[in-house]
N, C-alpha and C positions, 0 to 999 in steps of 0.2 A: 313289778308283778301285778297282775290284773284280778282281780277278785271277782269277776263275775260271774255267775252259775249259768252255765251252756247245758243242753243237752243238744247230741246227733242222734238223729235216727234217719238211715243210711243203710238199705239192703244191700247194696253195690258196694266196692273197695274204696272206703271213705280216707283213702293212705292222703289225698291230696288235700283235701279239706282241713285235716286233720292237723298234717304239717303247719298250713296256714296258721288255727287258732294258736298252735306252737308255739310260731314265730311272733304272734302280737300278745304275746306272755299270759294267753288263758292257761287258767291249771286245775280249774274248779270245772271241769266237764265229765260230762259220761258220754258212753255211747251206747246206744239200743236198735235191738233190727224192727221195735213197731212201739208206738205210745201206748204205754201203760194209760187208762182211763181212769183207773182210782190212784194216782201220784197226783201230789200237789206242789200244783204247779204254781203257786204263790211264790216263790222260792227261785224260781227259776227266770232270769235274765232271758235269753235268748235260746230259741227253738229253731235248730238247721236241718229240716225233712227232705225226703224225697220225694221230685214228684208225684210219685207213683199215689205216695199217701198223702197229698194233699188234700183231699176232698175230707179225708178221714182227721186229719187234724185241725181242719177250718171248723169241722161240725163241736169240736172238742171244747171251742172257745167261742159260740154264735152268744152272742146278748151278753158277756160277758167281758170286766179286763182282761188281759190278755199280756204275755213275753212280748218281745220284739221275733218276727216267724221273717225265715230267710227259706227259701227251696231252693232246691238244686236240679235243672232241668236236663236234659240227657242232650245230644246234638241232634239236629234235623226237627227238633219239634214244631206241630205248629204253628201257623200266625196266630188263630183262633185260641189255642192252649193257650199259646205266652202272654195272651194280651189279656187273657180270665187269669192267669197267676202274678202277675205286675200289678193285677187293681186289688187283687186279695191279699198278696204280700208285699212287706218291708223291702224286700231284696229279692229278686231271680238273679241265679247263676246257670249258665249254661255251658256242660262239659264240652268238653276241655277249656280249661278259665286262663286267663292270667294270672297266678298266685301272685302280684304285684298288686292288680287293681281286687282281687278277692279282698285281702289283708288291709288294703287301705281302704273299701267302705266298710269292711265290718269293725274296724277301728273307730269310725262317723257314727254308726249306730249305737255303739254302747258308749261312746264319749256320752250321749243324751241321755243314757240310759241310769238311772240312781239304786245303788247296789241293794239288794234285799234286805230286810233288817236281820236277817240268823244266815249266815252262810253255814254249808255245812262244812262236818268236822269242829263245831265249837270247842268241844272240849280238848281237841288237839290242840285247837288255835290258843288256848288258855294256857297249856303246856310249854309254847310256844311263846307267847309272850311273858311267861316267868324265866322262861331260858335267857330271852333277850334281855331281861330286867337283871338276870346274874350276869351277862356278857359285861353290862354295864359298868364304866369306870365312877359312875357315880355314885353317892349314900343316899341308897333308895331305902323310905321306909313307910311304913303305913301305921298310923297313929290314931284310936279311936280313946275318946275320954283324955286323953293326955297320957296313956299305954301305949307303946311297941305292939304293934299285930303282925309287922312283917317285917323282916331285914335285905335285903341284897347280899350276895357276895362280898362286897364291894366293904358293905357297911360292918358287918360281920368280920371282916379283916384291917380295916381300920381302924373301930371304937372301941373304947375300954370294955371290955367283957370280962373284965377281974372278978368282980363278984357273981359271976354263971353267964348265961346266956341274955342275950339283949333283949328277946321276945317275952310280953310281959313288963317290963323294967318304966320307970316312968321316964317321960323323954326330958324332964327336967334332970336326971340323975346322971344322966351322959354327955348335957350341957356340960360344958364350963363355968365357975363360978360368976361371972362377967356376965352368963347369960342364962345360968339357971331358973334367976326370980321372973324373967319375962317371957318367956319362950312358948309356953302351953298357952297361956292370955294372948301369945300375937297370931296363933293359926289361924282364929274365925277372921280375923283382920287382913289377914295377908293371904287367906284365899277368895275373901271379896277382892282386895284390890290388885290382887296378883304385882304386885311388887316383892322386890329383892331384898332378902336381908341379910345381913353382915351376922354371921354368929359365929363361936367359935364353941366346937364339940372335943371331950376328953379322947385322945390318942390313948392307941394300946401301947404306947411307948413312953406313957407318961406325959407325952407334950399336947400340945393345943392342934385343932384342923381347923383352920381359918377355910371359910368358907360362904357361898353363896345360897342362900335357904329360898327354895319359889316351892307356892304349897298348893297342894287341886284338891277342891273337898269333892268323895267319893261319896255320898248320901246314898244311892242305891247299896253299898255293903251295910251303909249302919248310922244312925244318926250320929254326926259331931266327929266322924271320922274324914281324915285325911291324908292325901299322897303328900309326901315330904321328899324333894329332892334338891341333894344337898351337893353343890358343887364345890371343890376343893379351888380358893381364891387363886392361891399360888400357881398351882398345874394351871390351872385355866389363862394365867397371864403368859406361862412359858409359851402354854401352846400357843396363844394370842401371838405372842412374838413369833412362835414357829411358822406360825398361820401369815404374817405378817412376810417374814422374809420368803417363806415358797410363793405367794404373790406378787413379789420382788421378781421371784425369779420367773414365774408364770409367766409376767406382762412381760418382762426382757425376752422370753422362749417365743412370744406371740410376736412382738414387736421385730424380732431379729429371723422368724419365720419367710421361709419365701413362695410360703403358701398364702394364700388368700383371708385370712382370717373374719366373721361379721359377727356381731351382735347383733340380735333382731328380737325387735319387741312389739309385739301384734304387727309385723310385717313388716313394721317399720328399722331400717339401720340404725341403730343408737353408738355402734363403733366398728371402725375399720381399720386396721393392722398397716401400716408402711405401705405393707404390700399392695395395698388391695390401691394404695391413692396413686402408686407410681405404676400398675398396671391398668388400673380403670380410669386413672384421671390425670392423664397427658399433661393437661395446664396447668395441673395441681391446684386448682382451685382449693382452698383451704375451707372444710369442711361441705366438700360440694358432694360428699357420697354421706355423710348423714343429715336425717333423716328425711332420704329419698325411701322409697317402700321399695323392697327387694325386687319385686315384679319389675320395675321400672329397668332391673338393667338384666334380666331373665331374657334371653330368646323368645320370642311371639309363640315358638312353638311349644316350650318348654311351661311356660306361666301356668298350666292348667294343671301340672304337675307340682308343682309349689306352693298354689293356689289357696291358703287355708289347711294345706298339708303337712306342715313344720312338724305338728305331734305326733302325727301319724309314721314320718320317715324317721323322725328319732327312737319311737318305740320299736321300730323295724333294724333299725343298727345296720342299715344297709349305702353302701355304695352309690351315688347315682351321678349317668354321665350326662349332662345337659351344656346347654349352650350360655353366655353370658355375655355383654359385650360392654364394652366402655363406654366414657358419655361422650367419644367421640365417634362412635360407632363400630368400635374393633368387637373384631368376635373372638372369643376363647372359647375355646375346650376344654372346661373341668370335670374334677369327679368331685361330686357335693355328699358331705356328710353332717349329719344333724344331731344335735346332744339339746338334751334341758339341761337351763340354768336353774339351780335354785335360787330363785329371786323374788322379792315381794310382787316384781312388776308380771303383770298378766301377759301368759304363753309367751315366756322369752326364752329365745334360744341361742346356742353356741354352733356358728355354720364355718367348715372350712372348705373351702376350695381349690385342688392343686391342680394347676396348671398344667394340661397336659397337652396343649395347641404342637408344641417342639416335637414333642412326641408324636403326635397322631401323625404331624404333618410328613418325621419321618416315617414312622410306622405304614401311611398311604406312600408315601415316593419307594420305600423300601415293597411295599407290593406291588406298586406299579412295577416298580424294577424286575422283582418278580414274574410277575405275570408275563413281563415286554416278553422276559430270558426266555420265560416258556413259552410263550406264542413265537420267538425265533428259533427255540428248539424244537418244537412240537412241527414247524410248518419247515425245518431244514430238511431239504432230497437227499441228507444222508442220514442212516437209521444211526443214533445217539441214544449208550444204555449206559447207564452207571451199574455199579457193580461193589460188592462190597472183597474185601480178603480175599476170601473166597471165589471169589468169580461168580456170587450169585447176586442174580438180577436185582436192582431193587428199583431201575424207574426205563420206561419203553417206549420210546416216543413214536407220532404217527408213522413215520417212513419206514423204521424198524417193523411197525405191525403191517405195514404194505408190504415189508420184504420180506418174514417170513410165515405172513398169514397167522399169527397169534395175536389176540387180545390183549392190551397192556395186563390186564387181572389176569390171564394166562400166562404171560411173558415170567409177570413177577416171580421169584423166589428158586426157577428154574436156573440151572448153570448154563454161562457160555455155552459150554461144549456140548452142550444138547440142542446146541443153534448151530455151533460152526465145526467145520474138520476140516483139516490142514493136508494138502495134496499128498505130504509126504507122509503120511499116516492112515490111511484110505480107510482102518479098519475103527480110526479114534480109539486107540489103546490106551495110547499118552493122557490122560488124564490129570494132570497135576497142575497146579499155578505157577512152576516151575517154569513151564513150557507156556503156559500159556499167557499168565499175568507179568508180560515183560515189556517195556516202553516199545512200541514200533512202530514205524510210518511205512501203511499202504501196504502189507504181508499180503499176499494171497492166498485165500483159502477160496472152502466154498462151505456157501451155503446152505441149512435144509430148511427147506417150506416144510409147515405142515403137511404138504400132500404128497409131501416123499419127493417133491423138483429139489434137485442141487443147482443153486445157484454160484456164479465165479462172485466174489467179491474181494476189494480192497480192507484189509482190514486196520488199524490204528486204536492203538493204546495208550493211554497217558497216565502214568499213578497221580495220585493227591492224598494232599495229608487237610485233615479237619483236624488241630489238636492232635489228640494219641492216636485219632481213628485215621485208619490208611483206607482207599477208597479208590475204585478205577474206574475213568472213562474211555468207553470202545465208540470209534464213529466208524462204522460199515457201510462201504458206498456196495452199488449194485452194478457189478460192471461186466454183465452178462453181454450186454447189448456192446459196447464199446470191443471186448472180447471176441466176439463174432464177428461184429468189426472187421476187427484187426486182421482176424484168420481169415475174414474174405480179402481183406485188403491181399493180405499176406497171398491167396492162393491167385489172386485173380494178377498178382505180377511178374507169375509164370503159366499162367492159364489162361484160355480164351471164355470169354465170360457163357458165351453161345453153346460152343461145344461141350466145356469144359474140358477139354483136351489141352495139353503141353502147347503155349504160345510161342512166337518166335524167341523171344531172350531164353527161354528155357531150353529151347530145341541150339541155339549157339555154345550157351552154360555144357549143355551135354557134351557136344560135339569140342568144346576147348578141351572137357576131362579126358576126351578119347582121342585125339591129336596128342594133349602131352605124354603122354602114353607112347611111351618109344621105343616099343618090344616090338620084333618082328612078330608076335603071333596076335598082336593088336589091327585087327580088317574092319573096318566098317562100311556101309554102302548107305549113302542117301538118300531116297526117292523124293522127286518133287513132282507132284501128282494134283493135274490142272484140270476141275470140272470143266465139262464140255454142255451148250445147250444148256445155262442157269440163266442167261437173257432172256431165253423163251418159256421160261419158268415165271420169269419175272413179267413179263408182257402181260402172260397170258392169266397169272394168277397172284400178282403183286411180291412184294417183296418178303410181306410174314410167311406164304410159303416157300420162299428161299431160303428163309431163316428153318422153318422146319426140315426140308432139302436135306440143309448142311450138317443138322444134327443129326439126320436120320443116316448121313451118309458115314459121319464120325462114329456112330455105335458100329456100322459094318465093318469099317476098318481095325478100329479097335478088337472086335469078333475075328475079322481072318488074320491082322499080323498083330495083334496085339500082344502077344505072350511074346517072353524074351525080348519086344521091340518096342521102339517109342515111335508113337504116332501123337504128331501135333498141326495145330492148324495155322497157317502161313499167313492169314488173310484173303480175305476175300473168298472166290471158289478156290484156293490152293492149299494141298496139306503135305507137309513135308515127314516120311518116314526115315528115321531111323535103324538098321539092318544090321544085328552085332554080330560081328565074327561068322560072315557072311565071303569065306576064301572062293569058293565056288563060284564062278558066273553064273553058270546053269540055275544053282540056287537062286538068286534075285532075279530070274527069268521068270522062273515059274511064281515068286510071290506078286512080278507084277503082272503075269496073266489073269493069276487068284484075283488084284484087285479089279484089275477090268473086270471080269466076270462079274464078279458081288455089286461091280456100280452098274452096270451095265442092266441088271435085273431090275423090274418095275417098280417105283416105291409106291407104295398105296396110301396116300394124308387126304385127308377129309373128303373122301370118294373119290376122292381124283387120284388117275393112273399115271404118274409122272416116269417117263423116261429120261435119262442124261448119260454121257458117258465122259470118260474122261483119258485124257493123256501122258505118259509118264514119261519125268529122265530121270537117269541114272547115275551120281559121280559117287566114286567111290576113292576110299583113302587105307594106302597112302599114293593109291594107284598113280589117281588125277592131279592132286594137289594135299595139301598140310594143312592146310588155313580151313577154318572152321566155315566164315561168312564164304570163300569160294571154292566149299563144296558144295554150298546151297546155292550159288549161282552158278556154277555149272549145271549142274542138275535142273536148274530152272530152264536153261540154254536149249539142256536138252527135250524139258517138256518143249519148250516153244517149237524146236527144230519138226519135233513130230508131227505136233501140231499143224506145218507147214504141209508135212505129207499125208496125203490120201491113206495109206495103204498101213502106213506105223501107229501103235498104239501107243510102243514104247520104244525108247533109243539112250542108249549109252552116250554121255561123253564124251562127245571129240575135238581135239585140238581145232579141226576144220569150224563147229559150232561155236567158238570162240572166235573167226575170223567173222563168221555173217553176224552174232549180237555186234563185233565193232564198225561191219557195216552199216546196219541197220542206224547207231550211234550217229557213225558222221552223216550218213543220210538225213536224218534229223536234222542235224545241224546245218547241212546246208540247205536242207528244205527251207527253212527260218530267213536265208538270203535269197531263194532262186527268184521270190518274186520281185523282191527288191532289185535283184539284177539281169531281170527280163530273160530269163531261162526258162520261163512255162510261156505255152501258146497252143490256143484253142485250135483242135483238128478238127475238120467236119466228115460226117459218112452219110449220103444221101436214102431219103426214106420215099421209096416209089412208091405210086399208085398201079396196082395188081392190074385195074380194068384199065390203066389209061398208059402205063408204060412212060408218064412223066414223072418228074419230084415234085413231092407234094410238100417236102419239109429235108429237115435235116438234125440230127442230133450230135450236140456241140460234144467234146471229147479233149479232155485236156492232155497234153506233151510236156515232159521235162526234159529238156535236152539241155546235158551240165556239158561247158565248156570243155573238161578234164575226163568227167567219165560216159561221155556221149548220151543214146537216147537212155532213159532210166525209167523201165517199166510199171504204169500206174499200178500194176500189184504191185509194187516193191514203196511207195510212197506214200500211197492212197490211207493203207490202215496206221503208217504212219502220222498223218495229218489229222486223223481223225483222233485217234489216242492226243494226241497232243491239241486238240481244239484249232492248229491251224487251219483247218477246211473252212471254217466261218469266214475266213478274208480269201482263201483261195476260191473258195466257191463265189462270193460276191462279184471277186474279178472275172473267174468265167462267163456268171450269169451280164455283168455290164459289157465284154468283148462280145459275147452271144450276139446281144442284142443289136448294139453298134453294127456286128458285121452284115445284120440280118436286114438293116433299115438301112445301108449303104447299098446292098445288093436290091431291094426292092426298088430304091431310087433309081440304082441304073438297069431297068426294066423287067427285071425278075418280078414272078405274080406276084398281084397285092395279099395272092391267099400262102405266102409262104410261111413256113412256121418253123421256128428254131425250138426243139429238142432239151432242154437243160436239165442236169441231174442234180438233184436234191441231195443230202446225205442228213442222217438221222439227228446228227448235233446241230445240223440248220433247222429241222422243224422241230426242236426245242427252244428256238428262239422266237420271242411273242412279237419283236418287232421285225420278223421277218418280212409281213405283207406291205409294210411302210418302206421296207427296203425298197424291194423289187417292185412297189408303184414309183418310187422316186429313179429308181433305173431306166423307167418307162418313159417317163417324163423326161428324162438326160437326154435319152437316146432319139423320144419323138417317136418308138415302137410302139403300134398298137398293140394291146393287150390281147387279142385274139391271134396275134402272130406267134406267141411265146405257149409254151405248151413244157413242164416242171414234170419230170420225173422223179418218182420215189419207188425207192424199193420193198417187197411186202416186210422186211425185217426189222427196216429202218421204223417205218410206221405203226408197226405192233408194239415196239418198245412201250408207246405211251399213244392208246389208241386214239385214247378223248383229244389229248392234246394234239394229234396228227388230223383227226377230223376240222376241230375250231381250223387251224392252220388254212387246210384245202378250201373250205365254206369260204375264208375269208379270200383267199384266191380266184375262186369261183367270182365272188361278190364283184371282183376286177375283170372280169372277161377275160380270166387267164384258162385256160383247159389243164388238166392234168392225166396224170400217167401210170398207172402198175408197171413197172419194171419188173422183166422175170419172173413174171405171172407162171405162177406151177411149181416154182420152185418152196414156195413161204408154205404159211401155216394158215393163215388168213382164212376164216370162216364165210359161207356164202350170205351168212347173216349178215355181218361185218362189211362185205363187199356190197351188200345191198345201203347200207349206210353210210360209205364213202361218195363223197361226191366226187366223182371219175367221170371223164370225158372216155381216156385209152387206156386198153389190156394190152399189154407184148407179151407176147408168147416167149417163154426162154428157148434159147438154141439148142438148148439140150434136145428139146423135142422137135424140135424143126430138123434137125440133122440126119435122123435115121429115119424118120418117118414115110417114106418112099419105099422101106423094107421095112420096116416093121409095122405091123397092126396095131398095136397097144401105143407106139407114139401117133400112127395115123388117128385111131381112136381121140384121142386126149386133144388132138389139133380139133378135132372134128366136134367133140364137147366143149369146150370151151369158145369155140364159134358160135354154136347155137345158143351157146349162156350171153354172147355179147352180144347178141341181134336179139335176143329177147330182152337184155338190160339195154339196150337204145345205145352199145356202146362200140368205140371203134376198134377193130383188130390191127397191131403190127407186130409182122414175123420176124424174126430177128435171125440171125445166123444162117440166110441162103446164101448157098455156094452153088446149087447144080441146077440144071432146068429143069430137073425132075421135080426140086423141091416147090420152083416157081409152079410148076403144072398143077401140083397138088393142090395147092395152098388158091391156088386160081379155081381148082374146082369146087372149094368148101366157100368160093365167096369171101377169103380172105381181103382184107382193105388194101393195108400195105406191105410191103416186105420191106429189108434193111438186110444187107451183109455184101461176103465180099464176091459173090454175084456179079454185083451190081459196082461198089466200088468200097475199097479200103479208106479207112478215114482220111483225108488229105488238110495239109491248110488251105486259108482261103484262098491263094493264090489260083493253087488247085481248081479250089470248087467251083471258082467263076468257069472254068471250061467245063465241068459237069452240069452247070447250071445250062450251059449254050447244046450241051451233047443230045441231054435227055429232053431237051425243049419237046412243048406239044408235039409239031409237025415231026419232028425224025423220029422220036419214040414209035408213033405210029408204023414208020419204015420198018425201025430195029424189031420192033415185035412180030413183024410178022416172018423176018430172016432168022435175026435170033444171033447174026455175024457178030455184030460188034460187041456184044456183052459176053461173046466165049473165044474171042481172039486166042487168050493165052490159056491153057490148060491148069498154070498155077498160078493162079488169080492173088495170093497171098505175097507176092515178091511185085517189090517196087517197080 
């Protein structure tokens, strides 16, 4: 206990301070909210103010001694302030402190500080130490003159008090005989020398009290007065033994300790416990840890804590965790506690240290662990809540707060089921942990976001048991997107992604359910209904508006047959309708006029006015056939068949269109041999000059004449070859027979200006090494390039304009000329025609035919003339038969003509006689008669 007299004076809540002085066992304080001026303060130890009133307390005590003055300064003060209160006081504290380091300087200061001579409360304290003098086991007495002035308890219940009371009595009378006669003579003796005496006093039981006599003369009560205290020899030897054997058992408690135990005596180690040699001192070096000074095996950072501290931390009774290491350099972890020794020897202390390295070390791996769990739970893509009995929340991790937009502090305390509802419950009725707190892997439900979105999730439960507590974790993945997924996967492998319209496996699936179906009143009708005119969609406006086209064309279908019927899309420009219970032919007459009609009308996408129209067939079941795949290819058969016709939009089914698809087949097939076994061979039809009446060229004209089915007309092959990419080698071989035949005839004295004709086809000027080709033909043949002159047609070349351009430039670049084929017929812009590099315009025959009677063909001969004499370019007329057409085409200034006029394609056998016919000189004859070029009236027959 501290005896020093404190006052606070403290306007603010002095709870903190206050605690402090507590805890370093002040008990003698007051607290005031301002200093009394008339208190004396002589008396008074230590003065703890408030800033506020420092100026006012400093003045209290100028030129005078003075307490020890501590302030207490508030937070944020200033430099200026603190550095005038640091020079004027003992101590600055400034709020908020460390009650650690508060406690241990004000500990430093009154350690220096020498207690007042009156503390207050004397007269209690007097009460007080008469109490403690009755606690006493020993014969206290106070002796003045060789009279009893005072007894103890002690004394009062051990001594003879037969004849009254002890006080008053002479202290020879309570002697024993043995030490009556000396006793009063040896006080003034034995309280100079303070030596012990052997007496023995009269027992209230008649026997002797052997005992120990030490005497303190009190001269302030009274002259010749003295304290008498008399120890009982016997007790004092029992205890001695008692005292003897508990530090028997002490050092064995210390010794067998596997805590740290030290002695320190001004700092120095004087003893250390087993433990301390076999945890600090490895080599066991035999007394190598005393007297080492304690600091020496302290942490570097710890020692300033230690440091002169020992009294401080012991009057503090506190815990402290510091650092220590061995003298081989190990570090431990203890928590240090300090006690006083009563000792003669100066400030020694009893320090123990328990090793808590094992600990800490797990304590850190076991929060690492921790921590790891939660940073791999906190950062797992599936939301993990733990959950108590209950189903309520009690921890939310990040993915959880991404899936349903709550706060972990929101999440908490809330039930599942205010997060999740189970599809089969739509209205979350079920409420109970019945239902819901049940082991399960991946349940679906769905989820609610805070903003009211249900989301699809996997859900998974797993109970745990901690002890008696039951405990559950939910891991909820978010499988919205996987879901959606799935249902596109799912719709997109009966559906066209484009249209979204029924695709083919859907459109077959249908058709098997309605085949198995074996009831006479079960009819269905097919349509296979084939865009017409999406090539020229595609030329002229690339392929994304093909794509918008088809969907625009899928909403119309779906509009006129969609109710009661399935319309799906075939690929490509093709869609195949469905037609249920469709007994009526009439009926599927008029639904496929409806759909001509509706295609047939303008569609309007991004300003542009697109026309297209399209063709339909028709199979119907169980009419045609059973089989599901060949109702759709009949039906196809029949789109194609119409296809073939001018005048049909649509056509039915017939056994007959099932004979030409398998012609069409082995034509293929043996197209793939003919050239291999010299069944095709180049015809030629001569190209005159209008003003001169001789050939001026000839355009090459390829023949298939099959051993078995005789000549096989270039319609019936041509789009053959072209679907199939054979025309890239048929054409090669034309364009190299062309050539060959054309630098054989010039050698045997045909003009040097002859020029051979060859047709292009649109899958040839898709190919980039086209011009490498047909310069190395050149080169074979030894054909000038100005002899050769490449037809293309306007449809071929619109396919892919840039790419038909690059092509000609580079043809041009050879001194090859080129050619518009059936000019009049295409689409081709005069823009477009101004940016072709073109040598020749042919006029198509269509217009050459009737133009003798008609105006509007005459016309169109007659504009397109004057378009080529203004673009610097050459005219040939294609298709004269009569001399009227030659007269015409002669008066517009037409270049050349071509047809069967003049002669029908022949081989070259042939043409060597047409080349000798229309030679310079006889032309001239024949033009002006006109005999020989109209010999036979049916110019078309061999």
């Amino acid at each position: 206990m501290n005896q020093h007299n404190v006052i606070l004076i403290d306007q603010s809540e002095p709870s903190d301070i206050v605690i402090c002085l507590q805890e370093i066992g002040i008990v003698n304080f007051k607290i005031a909210p301002t200093l009394d001026i008339d208190s004396d303060f002589s008396k008074i130890d230590l003065i703890i103010v408030d800033a506020q009133l420092a100026d006012e307390c400093l003045d209290l005590f100028d030129n005078t001694a003075r307490p020890t003055l501590v302030t207490i300064a508030p937070k944020g003060i200033s430099y200026d302030q603190f550095s005038f209160l640091a020079e004027e006081f003992d101590e600055v504290f400034i709020r908020p402190f460390d009650p650690y380091f508060v406690k241990l300087r004000l500990s430093n200061l009154l350690k220096t500080k020498p207690l007042t001579r009156t503390a207050w409360g004397q007269n209690k304290q007097d009460a007080h130490y008469k109490k403690l003098l009755d606690l006493s086991r020993d014969i206290i007495l106070t002796v003045t003159n060789g009279v009893v002035t005072y007894a103890n308890k002690t004394a009062l219940n051990t001594l003879d008090i037969s004849q009254g009371t002890l006080i008053g009595k002479r202290l020879s009378l309570i002697a024993h005989n043995d030490c009556a006669q000396f006793i009063e003579e040896s006080l003034p003796e034995l309280a100079e020398t303070q030596d012990r005496l052997q007496v023995q006093f009269k027992g209230n039981r008649n026997d002797k009290i052997h005992a120990l006599l030490t005497v303190t003369p009190i001269p302030e009560e009274c002259p010749n007065t003295y304290l008498l205290q008399a120890i009982d020899h016997l007790e004092q030897k029992s205890a001695l033994e008692t005292l003897l054997q508990r530090e028997r058992q002490y050092k064995s408690l210390v010794e067998m300790s596997s805590n740290l135990i030290f002695i320190v005596s001004d700092g120095v180690i004087i003893y250390a416990n087993p433990s301390c040699e076999e945890k600090l001192n490895s080599n066991r070096q035999k007394g190598s840890l005393i007297g080492r000074p304690l600091a020496s095996i302290v942490d570097i950072d710890y020692v300033s804590i230690i440091d002169g501290s020992l009294g401080e931390l012991a009057e503090m009774n506190e815990r402290l965790p510091l650092k220590i290491h061995s003298l081989d350099g190990t570090l431990l972890d203890v928590v240090l506690r300090v006690a006083h020794m009563n000792s003669e020897l100066n400030e020694t202390y009893l320090i123990e240290a328990v090793d808590v390295s094992k600990q800490k070390r797990s304590a850190e791996a076991l929060l690492e662990r921790e921590e790891r769990l939660s940073g791999i739970v906190d950062n797992a893509p599936d939301a993990i809540i733990s959950m108590d009995e209950q189903g309520n929340i009690e921890s939310f991790n990040n993915s959880a707060v991404k899936i349903f937009g709550l706060s972990s502090d929101d999440a908490i305390h809330k039930n599942l089921l205010d997060l999740v509802r189970f599809e089969n419950d739509p209205d979350n009725f079920t409420k109970n942990e019945e239902i819901l707190l049940k082991d399960c892997s991946a349940r679906e439900a769905v989820g609610l976001h805070i903003s009211g979105k249900e989301i699809n999730i996997d859900l998974s439960i797993k109970s745990m048991h901690f002890g008696e507590q039951k405990s559950y974790i939910a891991i909820i993945r978010d499988v919205t997107l996987q879901k959606r997924d799935h249902e596109e996967l799912a719709f997109l492998a009966n559906h066209d992604p484009l249209t979204k319209l029924p695709n083919s496996h859907f459109l077959l699936k249908t058709l098997e359910r309605i085949t198995e179906d074996k009831s006479e009143t079960c009819v269905c009708c097919v349509l296979f209904i084939t865009l017409e005119r999406l090539n020229r969609v595609n030329d002229l406006f690339g392929h994304q508006m093909v794509d918008q086209v088809l969907g625009a064309v899928a909403i119309r279908l779906n509009e006129t047959i969609g109710h009661n019927n399935i319309i799906g899309r075939w690929g490509g420009g093709k869609f195949v309708a469905i037609l249920n219970e469709l007994a009526l032919e009439q009926s599927t007459k008029e639904i496929c006029e409806s759909i001509i009609a509706t295609i047939s009308q303008p569609f309007f996408i991004e300003d542009n006015e697109i026309v297209i129209g399209c063709k339909i067939g028709v199979s119907c079941y169980p009419m045609d056939c059973d089989n599901p795949s060949s109702l759709v290819k009949n039906a196809g058969m029949a789109a194609f068949a119409a296809r073939q016709e001018e005048n049909a939009d649509y056509l039915f089914y017939t056994k007959a269109m099932e004979a030409e698809a398998e012609e069409r087949d082995m034509l293929e097939r043996e197209l793939r041999l003919a050239l291999e076994n010299d069944q095709l061979q180049v015809y030629y039809q001569p190209k005159i000059d209008l003003s001169t009446g001789h050939i001026r060229g000839m355009e090459a004209l390829i023949r298939w004449i099959h051993p078995d089915l005789g000549f096989i007309s270039p319609a019936k092959f041509i789009p053959i070859a072209e679907e199939t990419g054979q025309i890239i080698t048929i054409g090669e071989w034309v364009l190299r027979r062309s050539c060959y035949d054309t630098q054989n005839w010039i050698n045997q004295g045909a003009s040097r200006h002859l020029k051979v004709a060859v047709n292009l086809s649109g899958r040839q000027l898709d190919e980039e090494k086209l011009p490498q080709t047909i310069q190395d033909i050149l080169e074979e043949t030894g054909l000038h390039p100005t002899n050769l002159e490449l037809e293309v047609t306007e449809s071929s070349l619109m396919r892919d304009i840039d790419q038909g351009m690059r092509i000609l430039k580079s043809l041009r670049d050879l001194g090859i000329t080129t050619a518009i084929d059936d000019f009049g017929t295409g689409y081709s812009s005069l823009s477009y025609l101004r940016r072709i590099p073109l040598d020749t315009l042919k006029i198509d025959q269509s217009f050459v035919r009737n133009l003798h009677v008609d105006p509007d063909d005459a016309a169109i001969a007659r504009t397109i003339m004057d378009m080529a004499d203004n673009m610097g370019l050459t005219v040939v007329a294609e298709g004269i038969e009569i001399e009227e057409h030659e007269t015409f085409l002669q008066s517009i200034h037409c270049h050349i003509g071509q047809g069967y006029y003049y002669s029908k394609p022949v081989p070259p056998a042939e043409f060597d006689k047409l080349l000798t016919t229309f030679s310079p000189p006889k032309s001239l004859n024949n033009r002006r008669t006109g005999e020989d070029r109209r010999i036979q009236k049916d110019r078309r027959k061999p």
